[in-house]
C-alpha distance (Angstrom), angle and dihedral (degrees) to the residues before:
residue distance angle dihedral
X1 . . .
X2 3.75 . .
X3 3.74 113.7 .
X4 4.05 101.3 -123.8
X5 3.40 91.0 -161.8
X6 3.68 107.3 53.7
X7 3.97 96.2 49.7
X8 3.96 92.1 41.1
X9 3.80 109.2 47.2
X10 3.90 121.7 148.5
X11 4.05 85.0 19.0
X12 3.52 89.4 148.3
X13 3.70 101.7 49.1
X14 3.81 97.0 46.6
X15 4.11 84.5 53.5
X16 3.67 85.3 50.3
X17 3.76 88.4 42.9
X18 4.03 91.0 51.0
X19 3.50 100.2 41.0
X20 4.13 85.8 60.6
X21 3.43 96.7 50.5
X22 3.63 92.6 48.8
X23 4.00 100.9 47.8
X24 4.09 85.5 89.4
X25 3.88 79.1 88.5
X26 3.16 107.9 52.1
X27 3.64 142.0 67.1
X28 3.82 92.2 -144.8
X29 3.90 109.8 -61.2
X30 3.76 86.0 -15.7
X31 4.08 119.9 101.3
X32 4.27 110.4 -130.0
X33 3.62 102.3 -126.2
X34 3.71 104.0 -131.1
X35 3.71 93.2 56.2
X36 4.16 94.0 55.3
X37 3.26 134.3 45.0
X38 4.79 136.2 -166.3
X39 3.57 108.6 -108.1
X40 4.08 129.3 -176.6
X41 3.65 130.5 -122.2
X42 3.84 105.4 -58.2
X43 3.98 88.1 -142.6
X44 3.44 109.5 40.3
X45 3.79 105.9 16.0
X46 3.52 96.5 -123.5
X47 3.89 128.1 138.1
X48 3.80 96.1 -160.0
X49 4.14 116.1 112.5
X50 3.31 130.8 -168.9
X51 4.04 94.8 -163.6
X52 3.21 142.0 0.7
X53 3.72 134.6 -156.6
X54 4.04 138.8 -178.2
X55 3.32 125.9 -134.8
X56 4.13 135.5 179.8
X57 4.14 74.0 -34.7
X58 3.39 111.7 -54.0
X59 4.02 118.8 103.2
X60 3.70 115.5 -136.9
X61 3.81 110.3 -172.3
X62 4.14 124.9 -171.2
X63 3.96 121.0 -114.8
X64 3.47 108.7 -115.0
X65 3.80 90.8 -150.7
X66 3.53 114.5 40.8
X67 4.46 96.0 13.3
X68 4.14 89.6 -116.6
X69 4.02 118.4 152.0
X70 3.55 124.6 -148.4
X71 3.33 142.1 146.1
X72 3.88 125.8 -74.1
X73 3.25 119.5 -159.6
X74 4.08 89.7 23.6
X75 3.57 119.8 -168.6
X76 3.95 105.9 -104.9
X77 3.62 125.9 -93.7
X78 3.68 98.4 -108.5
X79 3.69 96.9 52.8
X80 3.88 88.2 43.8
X81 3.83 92.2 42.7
X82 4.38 89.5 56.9
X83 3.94 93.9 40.4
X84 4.20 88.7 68.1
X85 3.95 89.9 51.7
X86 4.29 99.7 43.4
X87 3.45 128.5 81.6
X88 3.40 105.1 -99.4
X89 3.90 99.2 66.9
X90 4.06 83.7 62.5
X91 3.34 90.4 64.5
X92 4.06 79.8 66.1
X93 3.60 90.8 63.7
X94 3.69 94.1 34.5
X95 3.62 95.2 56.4
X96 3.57 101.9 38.3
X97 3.58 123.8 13.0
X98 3.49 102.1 33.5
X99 4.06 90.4 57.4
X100 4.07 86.9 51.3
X101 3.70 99.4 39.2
X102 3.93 89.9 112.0
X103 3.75 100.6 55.5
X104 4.26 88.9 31.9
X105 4.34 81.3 55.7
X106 3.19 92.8 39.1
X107 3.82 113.9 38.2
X108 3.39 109.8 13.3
X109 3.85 97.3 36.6
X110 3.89 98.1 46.1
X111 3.65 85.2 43.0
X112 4.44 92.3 54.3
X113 3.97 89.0 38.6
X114 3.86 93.9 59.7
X115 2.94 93.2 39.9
X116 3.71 103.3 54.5
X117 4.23 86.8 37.3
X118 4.10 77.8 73.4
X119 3.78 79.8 73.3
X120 3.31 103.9 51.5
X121 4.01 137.5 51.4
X122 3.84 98.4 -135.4
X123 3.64 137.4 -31.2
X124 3.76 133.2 -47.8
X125 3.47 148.1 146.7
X126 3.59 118.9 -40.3
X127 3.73 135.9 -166.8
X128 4.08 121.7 -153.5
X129 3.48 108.8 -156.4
X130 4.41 110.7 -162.6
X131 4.24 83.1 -7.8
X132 3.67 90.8 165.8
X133 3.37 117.3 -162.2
X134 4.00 94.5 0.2
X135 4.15 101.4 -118.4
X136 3.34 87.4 129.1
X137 4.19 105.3 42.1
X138 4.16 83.6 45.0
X139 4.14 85.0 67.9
X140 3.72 91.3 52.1
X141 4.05 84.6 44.1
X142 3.91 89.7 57.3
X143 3.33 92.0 45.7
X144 3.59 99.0 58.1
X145 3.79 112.1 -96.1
X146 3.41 131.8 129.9
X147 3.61 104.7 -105.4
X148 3.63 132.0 -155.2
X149 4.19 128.3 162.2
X150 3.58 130.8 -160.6
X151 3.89 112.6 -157.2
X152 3.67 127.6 161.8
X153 4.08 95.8 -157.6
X154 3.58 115.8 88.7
X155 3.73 91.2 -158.1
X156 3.88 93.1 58.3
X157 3.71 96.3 36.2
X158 3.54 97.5 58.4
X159 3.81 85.0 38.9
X160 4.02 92.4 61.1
X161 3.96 91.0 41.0
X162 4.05 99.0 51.9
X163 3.88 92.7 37.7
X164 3.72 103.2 39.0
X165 3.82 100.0 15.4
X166 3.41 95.6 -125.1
X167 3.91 140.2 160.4
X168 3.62 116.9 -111.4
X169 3.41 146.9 157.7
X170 3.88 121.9 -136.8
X171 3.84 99.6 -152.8
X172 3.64 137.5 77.1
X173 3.68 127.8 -86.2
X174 3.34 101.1 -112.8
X175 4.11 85.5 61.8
X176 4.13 88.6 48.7
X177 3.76 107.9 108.1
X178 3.95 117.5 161.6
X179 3.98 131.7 128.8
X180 3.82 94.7 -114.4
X181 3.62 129.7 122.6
X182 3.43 129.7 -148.5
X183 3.62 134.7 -135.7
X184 3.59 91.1 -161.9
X185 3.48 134.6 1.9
X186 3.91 123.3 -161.0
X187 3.96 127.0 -157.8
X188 4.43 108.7 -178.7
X189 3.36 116.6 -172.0
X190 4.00 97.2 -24.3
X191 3.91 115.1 99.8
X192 3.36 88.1 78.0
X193 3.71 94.4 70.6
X194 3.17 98.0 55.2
X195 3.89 122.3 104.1
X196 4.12 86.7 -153.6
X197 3.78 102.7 34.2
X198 4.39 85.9 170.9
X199 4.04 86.8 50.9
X200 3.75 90.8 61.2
X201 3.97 95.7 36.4
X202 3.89 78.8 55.1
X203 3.80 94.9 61.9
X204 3.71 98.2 38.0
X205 4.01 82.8 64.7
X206 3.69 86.9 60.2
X207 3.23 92.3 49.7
X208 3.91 99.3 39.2
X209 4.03 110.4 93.5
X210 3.87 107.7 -128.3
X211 3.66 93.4 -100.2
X212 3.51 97.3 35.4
X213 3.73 131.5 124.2
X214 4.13 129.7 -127.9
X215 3.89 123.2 -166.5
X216 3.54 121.1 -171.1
X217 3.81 133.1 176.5
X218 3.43 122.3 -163.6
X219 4.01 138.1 162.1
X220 3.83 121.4 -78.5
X221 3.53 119.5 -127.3
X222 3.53 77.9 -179.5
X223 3.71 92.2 75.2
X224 3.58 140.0 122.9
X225 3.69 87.8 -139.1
X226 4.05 89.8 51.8
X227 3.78 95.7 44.1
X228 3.69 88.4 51.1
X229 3.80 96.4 51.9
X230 3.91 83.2 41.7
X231 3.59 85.1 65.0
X232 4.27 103.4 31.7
X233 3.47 101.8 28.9
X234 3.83 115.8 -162.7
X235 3.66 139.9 152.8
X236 3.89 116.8 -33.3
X237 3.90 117.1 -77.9
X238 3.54 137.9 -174.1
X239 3.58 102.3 -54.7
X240 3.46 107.3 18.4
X241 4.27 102.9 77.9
X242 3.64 103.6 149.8
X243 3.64 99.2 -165.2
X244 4.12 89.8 53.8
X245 3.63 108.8 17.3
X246 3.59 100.6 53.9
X247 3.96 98.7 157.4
X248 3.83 121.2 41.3
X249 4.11 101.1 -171.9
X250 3.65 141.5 -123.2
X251 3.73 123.7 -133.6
X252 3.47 85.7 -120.0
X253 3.57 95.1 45.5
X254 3.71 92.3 44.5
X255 4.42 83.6 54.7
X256 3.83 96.7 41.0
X257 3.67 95.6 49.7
X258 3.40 98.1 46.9
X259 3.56 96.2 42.8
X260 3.82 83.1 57.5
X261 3.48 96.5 67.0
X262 3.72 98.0 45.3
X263 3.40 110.9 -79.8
X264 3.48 146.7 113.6
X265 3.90 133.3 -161.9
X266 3.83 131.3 -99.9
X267 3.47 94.9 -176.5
X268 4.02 140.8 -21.2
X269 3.53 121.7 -149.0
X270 3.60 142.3 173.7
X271 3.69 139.4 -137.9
X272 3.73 138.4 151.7
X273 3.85 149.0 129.4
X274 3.78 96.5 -95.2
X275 3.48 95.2 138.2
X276 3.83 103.3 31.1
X277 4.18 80.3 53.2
X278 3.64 94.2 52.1
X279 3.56 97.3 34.2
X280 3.94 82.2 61.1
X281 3.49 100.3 40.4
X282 3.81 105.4 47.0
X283 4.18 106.3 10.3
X284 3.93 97.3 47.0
X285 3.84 82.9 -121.9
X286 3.47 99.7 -58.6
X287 3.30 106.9 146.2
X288 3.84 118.2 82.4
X289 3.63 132.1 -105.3
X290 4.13 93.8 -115.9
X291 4.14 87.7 41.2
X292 4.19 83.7 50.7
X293 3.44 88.3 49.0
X294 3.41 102.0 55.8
X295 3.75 100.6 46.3
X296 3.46 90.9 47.8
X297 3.64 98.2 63.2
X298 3.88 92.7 39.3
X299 3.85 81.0 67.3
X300 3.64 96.7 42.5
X301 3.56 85.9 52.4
X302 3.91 93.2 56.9
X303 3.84 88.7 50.1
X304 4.36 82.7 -107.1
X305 3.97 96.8 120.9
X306 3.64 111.2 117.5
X307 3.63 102.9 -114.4
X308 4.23 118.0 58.2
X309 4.02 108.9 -144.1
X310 4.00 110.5 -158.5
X311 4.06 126.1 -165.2
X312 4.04 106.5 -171.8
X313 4.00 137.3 -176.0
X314 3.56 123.0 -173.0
X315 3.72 114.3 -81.0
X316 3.65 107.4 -91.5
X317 3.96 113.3 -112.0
């Protein structure tokens, strides 16, 4: 089981940290109008909800269609767009990542790069789309694979090349150009910043080599841990980060989307912290560890964790 603890510390103080740097748009609780604007369903297009639900500001409402949250009214691109390059998204890595990068390395990326090798006969080239700091991409490094990042913060990409001596790229993907092909390509925790999710699973199928293999991970809206903040809303949480995360995906979102853009799924699995999150939040951790455990992977299981983990091919012709 994931250790909450270790890849979350100072949670509460880069909220707190977030929520100040934020209040420029709002007139206490209230969103200024010319710095957000209504959006539809990123999947399907449509603009009919079956809930809504407000949380440390932002309003996430539920496709009626195809079950996808997002945020409605978002903040707009531009704003958005500068917030990833300033000084105060840093602090996101300074406060929490950095002081975890050990056990994220260790742990959590060993644990992701054997399970993707499952995948794939031997190593490669592979393409990190948004990989942060680079804990993870360094594993595939060691391991023999030709490594390179994309990463659009300056802070983290330097970051990832002094401490892991890594190649990346400090720009956005849709200024990547190069004749390369990938054998697999790897987006964690980053479609779900983007304002055109199918424009970047466009350009990861030019990238893609024909028998490649993509894995991306993205937040359920899907979840248990969602559908209960959908119905008690309180103060923002792991996943839900209105100002960053502003789609949490349905299975069938997740499926269509993808499908979209050419590809089709090896496998779909689910894992979170559902229970250690609500076990902390509402039971003052009284639950135990086995108990967490177990209800955890019942909900896993059932494709109800709170994180979606996709392995892809290219569609077959």
């Amino acid at each position: 089981m994931i250790d909450d603890s270790k890849i979350n510390p100072n949670l509460d103080k880069l909220h707190a940290h977030f929520r100040s740097v934020l209040d420029r748009y709002f007139d206490g609780d209230k969103p200024i109008a010319e710095y957000f604007e209504e959006v539809k369903c990123y999947n399907c297009g449509s603009k009919e909800i079956s809930s809504s639900f407000v949380i440390d500001r932002f309003r996430h409402v539920r496709c009626r269609v195809c079950g996808m949250v997002y945020v409605s009214p978002r903040l707009r691109e531009a704003i958005t767009h500068e917030s990833y390059h300033n000084k105060a998204y840093d602090e996101s890595y300074k406060m929490k990542l950095i002081p975890s990068i050990d056990y994220r390395r260790n742990v959590l990326g060993v644990n992701k790069y054997k399970q993707i090798s499952g995948y794939l006969e031997k190593p490669g080239k592979v393409l990190d789309i948004g990989c942060g700091l680079g804990e993870l991409l360094s594993v595939f490094q060691e391991n023999g694979w030709d490594c390179k990042g994309i990463e659009f913060n300056e802070f983290a990409a330097d970051y990832a090349r002094t401490s892991f001596d890594l190649n990346i790229v400090n720009k956005s993907i849709y200024k990547f150009e190069g004749t390369d092909k990938y054998n697999l390509i790897q987006l964690w925790g980053v479609l779900e910043h983007f304002y055109d999710p199918s424009r970047v699973l466009g350009k990861v199928g030019e990238l893609l080599a024909d028998d490649g293999l993509l894995v991306l991970e993205v937040p359920s809206g899907d979840s248990v841990l969602v559908r209960y903040f959908e119905r008690n809303p309180q103060s923002v949480d792991r996943i839900i980060e209105g100002d960053r995360h502003i789609m949490l995906f349905s299975v069938r979102g997740f499926i269509e989307m993808t499908e979209r853009a050419g590809f089709e799924p090896v496998s779909i699995r689910s894992n979170g912290l559902d229970v250690t999150t609500l076990n902390r939040l509402i039971l003052n951790d009284a639950l135990d560890l086995p108990r967490v455990n177990e209800l955890q992977s019942l909900l896993d299981d059932s494709l109800q964790g709170d994180l979606l983990r996709g392995f892809f091919k290219r569609r077959s012709r």
